[in-house]
MIDOBA-410107 format. One line per field, with one value per residue: residue number from 1; residue in three letters; x, y, z of N, C-alpha, C in turn. Coordinates in Angstrom, 1 decimal, m for minus. Example, Ala and Ser with C-alpha at 12.3 -4.5 7.8 and 13.67 -1.06 7.14 Angstrom:
pos	(1|2)
code	(ALA|SER)
neast	(13.2|12.8)
nnorth	(m5.7|m2.2)
nup	(7.8|7.1)
caeast	(12.3|13.7)
canorth	(m4.5|m1.1)
caup	(7.8|7.1)
ceast	(13.2|12.9)
cnorth	(m3.3|0.0)
cup	(7.8|7.9)
// end
This chain:
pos	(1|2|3|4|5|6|7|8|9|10|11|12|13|14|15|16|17|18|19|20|21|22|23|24|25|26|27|28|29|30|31|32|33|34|35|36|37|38|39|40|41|42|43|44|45|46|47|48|49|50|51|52|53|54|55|56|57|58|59|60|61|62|63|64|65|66|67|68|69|70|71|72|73|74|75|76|77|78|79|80|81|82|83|84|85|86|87|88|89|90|91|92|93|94|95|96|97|98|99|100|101|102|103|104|105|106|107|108|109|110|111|112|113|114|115|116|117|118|119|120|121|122|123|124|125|126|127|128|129|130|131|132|133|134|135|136|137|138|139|140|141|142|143|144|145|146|147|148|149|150|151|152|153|154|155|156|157|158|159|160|161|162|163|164|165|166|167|168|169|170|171|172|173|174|175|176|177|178|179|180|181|182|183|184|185|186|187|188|189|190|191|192|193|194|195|196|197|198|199|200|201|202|203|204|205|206|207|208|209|210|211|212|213|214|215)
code	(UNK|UNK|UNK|UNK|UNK|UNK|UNK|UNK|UNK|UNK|UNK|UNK|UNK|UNK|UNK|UNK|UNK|UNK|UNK|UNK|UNK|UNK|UNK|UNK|UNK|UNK|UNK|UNK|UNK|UNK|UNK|UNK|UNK|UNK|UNK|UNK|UNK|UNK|UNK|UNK|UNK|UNK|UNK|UNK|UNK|UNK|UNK|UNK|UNK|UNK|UNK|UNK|UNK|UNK|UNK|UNK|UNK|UNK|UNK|UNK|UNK|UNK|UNK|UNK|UNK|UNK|UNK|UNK|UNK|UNK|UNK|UNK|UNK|UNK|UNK|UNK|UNK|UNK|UNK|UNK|UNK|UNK|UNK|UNK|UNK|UNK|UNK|UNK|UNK|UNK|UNK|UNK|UNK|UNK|UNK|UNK|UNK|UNK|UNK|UNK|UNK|UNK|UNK|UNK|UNK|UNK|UNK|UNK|UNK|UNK|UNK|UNK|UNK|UNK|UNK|UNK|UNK|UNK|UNK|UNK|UNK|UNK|UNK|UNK|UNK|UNK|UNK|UNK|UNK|UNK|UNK|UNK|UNK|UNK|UNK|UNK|UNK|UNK|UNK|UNK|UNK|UNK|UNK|UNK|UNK|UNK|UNK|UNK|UNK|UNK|UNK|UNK|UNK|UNK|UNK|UNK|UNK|UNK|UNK|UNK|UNK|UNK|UNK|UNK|UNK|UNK|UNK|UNK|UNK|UNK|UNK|UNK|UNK|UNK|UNK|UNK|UNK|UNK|UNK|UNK|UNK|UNK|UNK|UNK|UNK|UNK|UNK|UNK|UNK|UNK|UNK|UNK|UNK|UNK|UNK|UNK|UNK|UNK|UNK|UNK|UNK|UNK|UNK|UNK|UNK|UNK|UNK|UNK|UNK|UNK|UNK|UNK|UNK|UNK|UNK)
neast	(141.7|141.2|140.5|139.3|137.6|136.3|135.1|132.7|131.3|130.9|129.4|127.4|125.5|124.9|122.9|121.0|120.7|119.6|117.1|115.9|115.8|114.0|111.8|111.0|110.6|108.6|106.3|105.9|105.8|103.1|101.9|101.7|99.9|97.9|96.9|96.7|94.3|92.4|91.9|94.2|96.3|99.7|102.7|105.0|108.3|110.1|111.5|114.4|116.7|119.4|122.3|125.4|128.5|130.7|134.2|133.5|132.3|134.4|135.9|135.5|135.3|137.9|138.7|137.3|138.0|136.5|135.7|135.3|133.4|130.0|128.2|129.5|129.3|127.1|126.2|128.0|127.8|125.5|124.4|124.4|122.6|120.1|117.8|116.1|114.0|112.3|111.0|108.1|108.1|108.6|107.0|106.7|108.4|108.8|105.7|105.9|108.0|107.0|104.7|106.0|107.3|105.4|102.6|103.5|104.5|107.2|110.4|112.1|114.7|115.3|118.2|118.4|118.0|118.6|118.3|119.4|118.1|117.1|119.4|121.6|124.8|128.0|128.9|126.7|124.9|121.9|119.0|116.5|117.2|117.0|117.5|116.7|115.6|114.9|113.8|115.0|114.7|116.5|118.3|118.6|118.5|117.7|118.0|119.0|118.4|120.3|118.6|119.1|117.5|116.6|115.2|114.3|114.2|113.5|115.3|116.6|118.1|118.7|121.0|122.6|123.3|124.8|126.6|128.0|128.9|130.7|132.7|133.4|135.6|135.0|135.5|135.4|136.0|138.6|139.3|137.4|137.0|138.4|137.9|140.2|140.9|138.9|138.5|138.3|137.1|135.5|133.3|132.6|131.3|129.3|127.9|126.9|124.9|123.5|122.3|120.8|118.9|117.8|116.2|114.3|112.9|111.5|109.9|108.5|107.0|105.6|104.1|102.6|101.6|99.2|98.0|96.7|94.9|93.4|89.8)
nnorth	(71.4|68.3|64.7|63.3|65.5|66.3|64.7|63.5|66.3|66.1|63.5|64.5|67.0|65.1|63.9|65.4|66.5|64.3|64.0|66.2|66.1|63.6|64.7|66.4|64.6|63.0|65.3|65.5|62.8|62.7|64.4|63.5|61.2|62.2|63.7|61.0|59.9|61.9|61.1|62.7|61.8|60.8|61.4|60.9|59.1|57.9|58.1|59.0|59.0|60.4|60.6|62.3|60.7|61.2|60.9|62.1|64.6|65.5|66.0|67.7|69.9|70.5|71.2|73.8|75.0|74.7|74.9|72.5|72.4|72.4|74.6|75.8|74.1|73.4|75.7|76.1|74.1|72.7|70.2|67.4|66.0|64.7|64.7|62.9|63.3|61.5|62.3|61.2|63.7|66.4|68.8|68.2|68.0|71.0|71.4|69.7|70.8|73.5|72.9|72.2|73.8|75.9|74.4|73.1|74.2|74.6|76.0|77.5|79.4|82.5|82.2|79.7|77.9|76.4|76.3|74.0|72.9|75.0|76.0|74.0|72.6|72.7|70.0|69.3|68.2|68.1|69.6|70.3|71.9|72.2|74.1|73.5|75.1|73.9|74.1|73.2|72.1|70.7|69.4|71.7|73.2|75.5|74.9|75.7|73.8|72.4|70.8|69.3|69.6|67.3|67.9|65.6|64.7|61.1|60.7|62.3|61.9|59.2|59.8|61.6|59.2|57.5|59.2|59.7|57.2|56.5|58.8|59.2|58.4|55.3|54.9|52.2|50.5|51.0|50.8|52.7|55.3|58.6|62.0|63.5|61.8|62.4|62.3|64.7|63.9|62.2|63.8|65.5|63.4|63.0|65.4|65.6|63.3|64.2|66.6|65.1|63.2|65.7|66.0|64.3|64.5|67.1|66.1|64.1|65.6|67.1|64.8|64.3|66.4|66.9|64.7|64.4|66.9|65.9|65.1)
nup	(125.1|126.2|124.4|126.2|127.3|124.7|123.9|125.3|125.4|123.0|122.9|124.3|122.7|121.1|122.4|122.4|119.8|119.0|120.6|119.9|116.8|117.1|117.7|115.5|113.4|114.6|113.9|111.4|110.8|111.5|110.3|108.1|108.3|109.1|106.6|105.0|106.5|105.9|103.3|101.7|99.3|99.6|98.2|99.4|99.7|101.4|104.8|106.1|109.4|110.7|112.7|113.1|113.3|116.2|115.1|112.5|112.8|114.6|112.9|110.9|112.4|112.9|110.6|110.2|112.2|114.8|117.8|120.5|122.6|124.2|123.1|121.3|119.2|118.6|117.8|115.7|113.9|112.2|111.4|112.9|113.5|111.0|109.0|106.3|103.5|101.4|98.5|95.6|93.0|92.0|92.6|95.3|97.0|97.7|99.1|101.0|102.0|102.7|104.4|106.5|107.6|108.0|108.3|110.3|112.4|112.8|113.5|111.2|109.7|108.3|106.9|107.3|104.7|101.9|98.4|96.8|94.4|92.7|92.4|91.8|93.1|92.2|91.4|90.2|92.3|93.6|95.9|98.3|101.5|104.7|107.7|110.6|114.4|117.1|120.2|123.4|127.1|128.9|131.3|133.0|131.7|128.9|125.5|122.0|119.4|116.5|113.6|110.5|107.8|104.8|101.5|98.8|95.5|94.1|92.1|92.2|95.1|94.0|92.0|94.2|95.9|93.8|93.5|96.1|96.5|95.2|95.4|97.8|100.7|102.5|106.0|106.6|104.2|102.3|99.8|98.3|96.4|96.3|97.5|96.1|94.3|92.2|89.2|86.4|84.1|85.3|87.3|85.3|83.7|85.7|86.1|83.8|84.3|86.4|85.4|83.2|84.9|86.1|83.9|83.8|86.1|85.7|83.4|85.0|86.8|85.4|84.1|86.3|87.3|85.1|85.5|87.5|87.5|85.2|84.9)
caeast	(140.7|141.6|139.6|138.1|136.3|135.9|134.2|131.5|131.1|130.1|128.1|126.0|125.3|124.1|121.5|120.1|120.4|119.0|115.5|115.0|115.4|112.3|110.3|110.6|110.2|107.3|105.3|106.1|104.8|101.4|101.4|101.4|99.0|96.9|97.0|96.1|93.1|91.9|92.2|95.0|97.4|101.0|103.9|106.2|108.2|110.6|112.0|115.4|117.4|120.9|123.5|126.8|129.4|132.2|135.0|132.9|132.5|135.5|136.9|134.8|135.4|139.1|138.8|136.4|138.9|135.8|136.1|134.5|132.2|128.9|127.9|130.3|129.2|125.7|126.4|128.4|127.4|124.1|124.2|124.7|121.3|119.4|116.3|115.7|112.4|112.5|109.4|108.4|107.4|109.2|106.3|106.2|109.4|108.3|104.7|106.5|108.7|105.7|104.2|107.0|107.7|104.3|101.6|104.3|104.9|109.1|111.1|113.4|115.5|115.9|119.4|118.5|117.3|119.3|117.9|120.0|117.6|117.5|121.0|122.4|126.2|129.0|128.8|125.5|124.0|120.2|118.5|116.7|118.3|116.1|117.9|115.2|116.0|114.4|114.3|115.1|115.1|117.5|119.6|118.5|119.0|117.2|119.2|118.8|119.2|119.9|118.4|118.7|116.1|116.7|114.0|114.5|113.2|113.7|115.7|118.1|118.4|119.5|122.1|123.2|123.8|125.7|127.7|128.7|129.7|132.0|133.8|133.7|136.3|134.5|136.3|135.4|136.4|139.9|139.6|136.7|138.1|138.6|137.8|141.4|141.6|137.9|138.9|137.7|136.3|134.1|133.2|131.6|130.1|128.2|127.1|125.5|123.7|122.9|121.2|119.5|118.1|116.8|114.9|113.6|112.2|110.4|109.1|107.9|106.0|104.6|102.9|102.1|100.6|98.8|97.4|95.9|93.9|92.0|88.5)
canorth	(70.5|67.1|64.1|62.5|66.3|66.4|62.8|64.1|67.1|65.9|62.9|65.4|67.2|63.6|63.5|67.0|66.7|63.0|64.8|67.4|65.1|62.9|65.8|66.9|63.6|62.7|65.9|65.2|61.1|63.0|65.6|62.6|60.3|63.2|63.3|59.8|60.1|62.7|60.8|62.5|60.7|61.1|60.9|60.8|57.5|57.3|58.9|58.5|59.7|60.2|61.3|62.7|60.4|61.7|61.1|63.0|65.6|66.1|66.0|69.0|70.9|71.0|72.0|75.1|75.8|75.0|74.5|71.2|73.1|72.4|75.7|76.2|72.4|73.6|76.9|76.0|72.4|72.5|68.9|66.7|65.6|64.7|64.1|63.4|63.1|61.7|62.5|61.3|64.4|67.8|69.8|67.8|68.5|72.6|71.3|69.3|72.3|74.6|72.4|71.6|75.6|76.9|74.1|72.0|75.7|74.3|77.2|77.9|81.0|82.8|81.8|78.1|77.8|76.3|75.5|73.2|72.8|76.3|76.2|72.8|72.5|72.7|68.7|68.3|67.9|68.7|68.8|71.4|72.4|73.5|73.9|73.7|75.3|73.5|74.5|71.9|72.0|69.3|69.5|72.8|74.5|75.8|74.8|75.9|72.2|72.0|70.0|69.9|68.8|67.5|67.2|65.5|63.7|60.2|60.9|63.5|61.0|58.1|60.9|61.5|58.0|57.0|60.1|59.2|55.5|56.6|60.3|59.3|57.1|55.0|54.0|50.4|50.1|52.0|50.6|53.7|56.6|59.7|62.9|64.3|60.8|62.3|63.0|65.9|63.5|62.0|64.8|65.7|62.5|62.9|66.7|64.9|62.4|64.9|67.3|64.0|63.3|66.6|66.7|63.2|65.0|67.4|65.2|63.0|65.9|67.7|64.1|64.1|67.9|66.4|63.3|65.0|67.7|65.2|64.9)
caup	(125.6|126.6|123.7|126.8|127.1|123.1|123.2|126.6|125.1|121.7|123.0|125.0|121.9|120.1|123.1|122.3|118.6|118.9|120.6|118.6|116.1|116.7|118.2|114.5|112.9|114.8|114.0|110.1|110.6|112.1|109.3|106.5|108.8|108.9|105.1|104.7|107.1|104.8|101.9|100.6|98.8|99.9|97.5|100.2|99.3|102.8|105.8|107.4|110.2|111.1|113.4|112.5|114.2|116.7|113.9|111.6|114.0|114.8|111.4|110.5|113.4|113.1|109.0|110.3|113.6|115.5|119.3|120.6|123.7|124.0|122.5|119.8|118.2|118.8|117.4|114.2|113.0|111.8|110.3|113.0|113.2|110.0|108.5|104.2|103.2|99.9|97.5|93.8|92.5|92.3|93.3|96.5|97.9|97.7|99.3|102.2|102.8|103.3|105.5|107.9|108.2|108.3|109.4|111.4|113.0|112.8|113.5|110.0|110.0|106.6|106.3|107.1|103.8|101.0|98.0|95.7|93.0|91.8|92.6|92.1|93.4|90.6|91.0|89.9|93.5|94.1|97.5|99.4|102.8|105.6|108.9|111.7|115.1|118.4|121.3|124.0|128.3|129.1|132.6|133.7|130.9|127.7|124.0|120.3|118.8|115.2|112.8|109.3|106.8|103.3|101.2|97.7|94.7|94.2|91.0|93.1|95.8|93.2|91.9|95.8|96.4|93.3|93.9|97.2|96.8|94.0|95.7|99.5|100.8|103.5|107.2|106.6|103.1|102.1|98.5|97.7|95.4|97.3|96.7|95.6|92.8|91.4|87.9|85.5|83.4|86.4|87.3|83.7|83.4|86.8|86.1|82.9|84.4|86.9|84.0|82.4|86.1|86.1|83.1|84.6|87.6|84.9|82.7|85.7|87.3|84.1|83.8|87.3|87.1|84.2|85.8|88.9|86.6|84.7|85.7)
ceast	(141.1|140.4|138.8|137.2|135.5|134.3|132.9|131.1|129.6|128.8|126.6|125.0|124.6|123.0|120.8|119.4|119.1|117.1|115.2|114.9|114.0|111.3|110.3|110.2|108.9|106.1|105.3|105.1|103.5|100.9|101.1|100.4|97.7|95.7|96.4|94.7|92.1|91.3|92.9|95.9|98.9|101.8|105.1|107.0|108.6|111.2|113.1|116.4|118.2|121.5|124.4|127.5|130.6|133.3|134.6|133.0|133.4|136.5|137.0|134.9|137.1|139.4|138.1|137.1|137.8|135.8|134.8|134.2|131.1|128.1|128.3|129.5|127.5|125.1|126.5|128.1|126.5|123.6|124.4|123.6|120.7|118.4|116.1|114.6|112.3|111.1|109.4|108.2|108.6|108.4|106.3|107.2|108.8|106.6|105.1|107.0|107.7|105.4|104.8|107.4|106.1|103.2|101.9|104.4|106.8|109.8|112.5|113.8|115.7|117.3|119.7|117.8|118.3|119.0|118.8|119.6|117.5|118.2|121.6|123.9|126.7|128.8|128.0|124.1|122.9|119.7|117.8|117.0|117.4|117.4|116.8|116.1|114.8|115.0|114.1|115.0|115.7|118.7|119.5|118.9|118.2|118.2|118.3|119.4|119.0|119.4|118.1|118.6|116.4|115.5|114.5|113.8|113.6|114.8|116.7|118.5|119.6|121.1|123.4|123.4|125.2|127.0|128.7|129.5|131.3|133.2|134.0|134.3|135.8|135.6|136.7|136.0|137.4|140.1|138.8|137.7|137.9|138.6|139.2|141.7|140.0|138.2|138.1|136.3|135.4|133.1|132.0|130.7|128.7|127.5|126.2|124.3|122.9|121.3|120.2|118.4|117.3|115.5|114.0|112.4|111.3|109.3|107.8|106.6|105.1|103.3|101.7|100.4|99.4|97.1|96.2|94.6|93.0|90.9|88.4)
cnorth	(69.1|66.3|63.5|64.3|66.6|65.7|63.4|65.3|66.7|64.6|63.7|66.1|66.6|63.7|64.6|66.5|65.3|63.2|65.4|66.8|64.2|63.4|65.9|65.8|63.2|63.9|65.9|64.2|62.0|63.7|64.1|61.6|60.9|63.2|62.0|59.0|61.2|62.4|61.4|62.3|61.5|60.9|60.9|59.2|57.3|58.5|58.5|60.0|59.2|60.8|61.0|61.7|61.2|62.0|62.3|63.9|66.6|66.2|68.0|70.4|71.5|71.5|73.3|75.6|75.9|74.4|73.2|71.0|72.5|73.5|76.3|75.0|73.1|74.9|76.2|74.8|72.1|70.8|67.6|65.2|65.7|63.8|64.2|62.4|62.8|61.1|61.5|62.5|66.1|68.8|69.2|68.3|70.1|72.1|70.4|70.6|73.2|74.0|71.9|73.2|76.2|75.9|73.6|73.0|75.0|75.2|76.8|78.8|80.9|82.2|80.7|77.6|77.7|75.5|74.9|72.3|73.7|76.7|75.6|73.5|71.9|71.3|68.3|68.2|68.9|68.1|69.6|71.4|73.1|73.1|73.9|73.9|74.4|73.8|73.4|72.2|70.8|70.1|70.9|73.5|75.0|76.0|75.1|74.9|72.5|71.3|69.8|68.7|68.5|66.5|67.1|64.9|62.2|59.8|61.4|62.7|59.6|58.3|61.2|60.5|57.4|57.9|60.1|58.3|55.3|57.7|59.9|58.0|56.6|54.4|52.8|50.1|51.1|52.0|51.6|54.9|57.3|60.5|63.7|62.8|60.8|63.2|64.0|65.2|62.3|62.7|65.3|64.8|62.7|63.9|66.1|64.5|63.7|66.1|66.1|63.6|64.1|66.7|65.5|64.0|66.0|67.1|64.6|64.3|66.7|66.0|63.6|65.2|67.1|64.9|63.6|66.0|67.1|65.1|63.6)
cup	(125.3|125.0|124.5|127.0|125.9|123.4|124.6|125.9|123.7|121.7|123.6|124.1|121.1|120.8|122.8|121.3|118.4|119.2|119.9|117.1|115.5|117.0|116.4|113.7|113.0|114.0|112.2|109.7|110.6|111.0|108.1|107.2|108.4|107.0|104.5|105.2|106.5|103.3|100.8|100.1|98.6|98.8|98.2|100.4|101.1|103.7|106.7|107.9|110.2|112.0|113.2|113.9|114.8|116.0|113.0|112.1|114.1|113.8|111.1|111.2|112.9|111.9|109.8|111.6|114.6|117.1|119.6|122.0|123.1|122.7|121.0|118.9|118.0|117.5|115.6|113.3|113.5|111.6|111.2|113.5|112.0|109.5|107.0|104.4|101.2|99.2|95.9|93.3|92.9|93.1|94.6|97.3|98.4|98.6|100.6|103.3|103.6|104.3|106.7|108.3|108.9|109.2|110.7|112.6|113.4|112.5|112.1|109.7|108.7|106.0|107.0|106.0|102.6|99.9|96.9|94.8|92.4|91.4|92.6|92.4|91.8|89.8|90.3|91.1|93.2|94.9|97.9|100.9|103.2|107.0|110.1|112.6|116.4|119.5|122.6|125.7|128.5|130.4|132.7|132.8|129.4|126.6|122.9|120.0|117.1|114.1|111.6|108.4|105.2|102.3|99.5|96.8|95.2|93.4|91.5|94.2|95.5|92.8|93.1|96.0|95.4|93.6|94.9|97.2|96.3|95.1|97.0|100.2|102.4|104.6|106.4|105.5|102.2|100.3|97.5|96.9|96.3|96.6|95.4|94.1|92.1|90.3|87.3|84.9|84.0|86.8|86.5|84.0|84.5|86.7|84.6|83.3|85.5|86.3|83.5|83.6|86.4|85.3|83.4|85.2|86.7|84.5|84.3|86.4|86.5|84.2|85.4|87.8|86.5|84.7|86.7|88.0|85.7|85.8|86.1)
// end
């Protein structure tokens, strides 16, 4: 496959992912509008979206030997559309989730479901992982668009960010460390703070529990 078919391919893909995107976005805003029309009080701090760039893309593809069709990209790379919803409160993430599966009615398949707080990653990382499936008509044709959801604290977010700036060597700036020069004893230190972030996220919602139950 030629890069001028890659690059058509994969932008077509961005227009899918890019809908089913704010179809899902939107019916989230309505669910926490809803909520605040109710009077009741959100802990949802912010909401951003992304899409996976071309490069990216096609990085990922060629690590996984994945063909760069419409269907295959559609198929195997879940991630190229995204949505984090970042909460204060631990119980909130789990009380978002529910509601983006069950009241949102947002199709999530058993094994789009990843939770990496019960399960943090070796690093440290905590997130939960929903994948949502939409279904789209576009150009005569009916698609399964991916979109996947990550809902976190504010605390596991802070964690996710420092993490990044440090391990991920950015295009624009070549002078970032890179995964292969992230030492042992980085490593450590980050799975620390990672643990001390957690018992954060504890603490923070025991007093939250706590706060709500007074009369």
């Amino acid at each position: 496959m030629s890069p001028q078919e890659q690059l058509r391919n994969y932008h077509f893909c961005q227009i899918l992912c890019k809908r089913a995107m704010e179809h899902i976005k939107t019916s989230i805003d309505d669910y926490l509008e809803e909520l605040a029309l109710n009077g009741e009080k959100s802990t949802v701090q912010s909401i951003e979206t992304r899409i996976k760039t071309f490069d990216s893309a096609k990085e990922k593809c060629r690590k996984r030997n994945i063909e760069m069709a419409v269907d295959s990209i559609l198929t195997d790379l879940r991630d190229i559309a995204g949505i984090r919803i970042i909460t204060l409160y631990l119980d909130d993430v789990y009380r978002v989730a529910d509601a983006i599966e069950a009241r949102l009615r947002i199709n999530i398949p058993k094994d789009g479901i990843k939770d990496y707080i019960k399960n943090p990653k070796d690093n440290g990382y905590r997130s939960l992982h929903l994948i949502a499936k939409k279904e789209l008509f576009f150009d005569g044709r009916t698609y399964i668009v991916p979109v996947e959801i990550q809902i976190r604290t504010c605390a596991m977010h802070l964690w996710a960010t420092l993490e990044h700036g440090l391990v991920y060597k950015r295009e624009d700036d070549p002078s970032e460390v890179r995964e292969e020069d992230y030492s042992e004893e980085i490593k450590e230190r980050f799975s620390h703070m990672a643990t001390y972030l957690s018992e954060v996220d504890a603490e923070a919602n025991k007093l939250h529990r706590e706060a709500v139950a007074e009369p």
